[in-house]
C-alpha positions as CSV (number, residue, x, y, z in Angstrom):
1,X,-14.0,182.7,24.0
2,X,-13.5,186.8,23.6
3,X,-17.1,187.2,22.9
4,X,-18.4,185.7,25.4
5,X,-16.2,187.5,28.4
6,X,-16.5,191.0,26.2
7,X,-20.6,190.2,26.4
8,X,-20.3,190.0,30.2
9,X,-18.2,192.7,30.9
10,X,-20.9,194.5,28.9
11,X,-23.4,193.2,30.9
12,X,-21.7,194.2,34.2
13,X,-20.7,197.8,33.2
14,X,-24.7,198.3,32.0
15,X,-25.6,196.7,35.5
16,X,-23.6,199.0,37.0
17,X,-24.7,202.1,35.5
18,X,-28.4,201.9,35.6
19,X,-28.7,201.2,39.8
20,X,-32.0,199.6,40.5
21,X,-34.4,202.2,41.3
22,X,-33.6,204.0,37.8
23,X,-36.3,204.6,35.6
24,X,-36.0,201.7,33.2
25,X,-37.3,198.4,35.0
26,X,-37.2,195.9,32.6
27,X,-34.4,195.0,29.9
28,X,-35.2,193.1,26.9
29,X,-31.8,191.7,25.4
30,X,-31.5,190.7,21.7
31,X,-29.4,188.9,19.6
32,X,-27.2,189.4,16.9
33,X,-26.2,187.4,13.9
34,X,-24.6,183.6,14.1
35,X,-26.2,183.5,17.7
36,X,-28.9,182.9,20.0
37,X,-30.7,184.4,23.1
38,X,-28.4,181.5,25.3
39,X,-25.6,183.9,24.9
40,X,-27.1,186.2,26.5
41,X,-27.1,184.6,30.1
42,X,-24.3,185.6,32.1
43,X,-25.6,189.2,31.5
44,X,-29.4,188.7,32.5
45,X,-28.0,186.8,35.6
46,X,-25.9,189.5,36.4
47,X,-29.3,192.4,35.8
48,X,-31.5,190.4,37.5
49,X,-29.5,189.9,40.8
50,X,-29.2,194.0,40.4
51,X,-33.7,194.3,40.4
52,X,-34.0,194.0,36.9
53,X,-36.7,192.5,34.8
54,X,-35.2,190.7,32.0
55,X,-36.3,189.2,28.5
56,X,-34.6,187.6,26.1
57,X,-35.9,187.7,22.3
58,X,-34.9,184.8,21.1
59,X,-35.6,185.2,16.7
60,X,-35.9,182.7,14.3
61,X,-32.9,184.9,12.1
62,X,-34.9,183.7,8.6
63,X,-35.3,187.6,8.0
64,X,-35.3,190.7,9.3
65,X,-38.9,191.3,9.1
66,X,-39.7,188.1,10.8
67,X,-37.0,189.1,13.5
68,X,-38.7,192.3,14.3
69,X,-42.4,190.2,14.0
70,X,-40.6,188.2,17.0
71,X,-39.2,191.1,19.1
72,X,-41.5,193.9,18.8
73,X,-44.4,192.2,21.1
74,X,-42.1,191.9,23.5
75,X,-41.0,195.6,23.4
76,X,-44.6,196.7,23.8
77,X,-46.0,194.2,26.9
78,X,-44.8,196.2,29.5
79,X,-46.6,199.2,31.0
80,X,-42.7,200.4,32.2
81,X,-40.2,201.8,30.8
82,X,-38.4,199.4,28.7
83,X,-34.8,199.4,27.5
84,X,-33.2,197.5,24.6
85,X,-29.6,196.1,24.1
């Protein structure tokens, strides 16, 4: 249960800080180790209602390379400025 509220009170203070006309646009949010992209809801609920565009890499964790084969396309499909957590 601590991860979880620690990940949203992550998630709020980075909503917080980057107000909605900032120059990043669109978040991608990937996971860690011994989870998913799932856990990663409260805080893309919380950036979207604050303008954000949000996406959620979710990796097949069978390697490292295939993780980054998963999550780089996504880094690279926007024209905007892109920021990763």
């Amino acid at each position: 249960m601590k991860i979880p509220v620690l990940a949203l009170i992550m998630g709020a203070a980075l909503a917080a800080s980057l107000p909605a006309h900032a120059a990043v646009k669109t978040i991608v949010l990937v996971h860690g180790a011994f989870a998913d992209g799932s856990g990663w809801k409260p805080i893309a609920d919380i950036l979207v209602s604050h303008g954000y565009s949000v996406r959620v890499v979710q990796e097949p964790e069978t390697s490292f390379d295939a993780d980054a084969f998963w999550t780089r396309p996504v880094l690279v499909s926007w024209s905007d400025t892109v920021m990763a957590a």
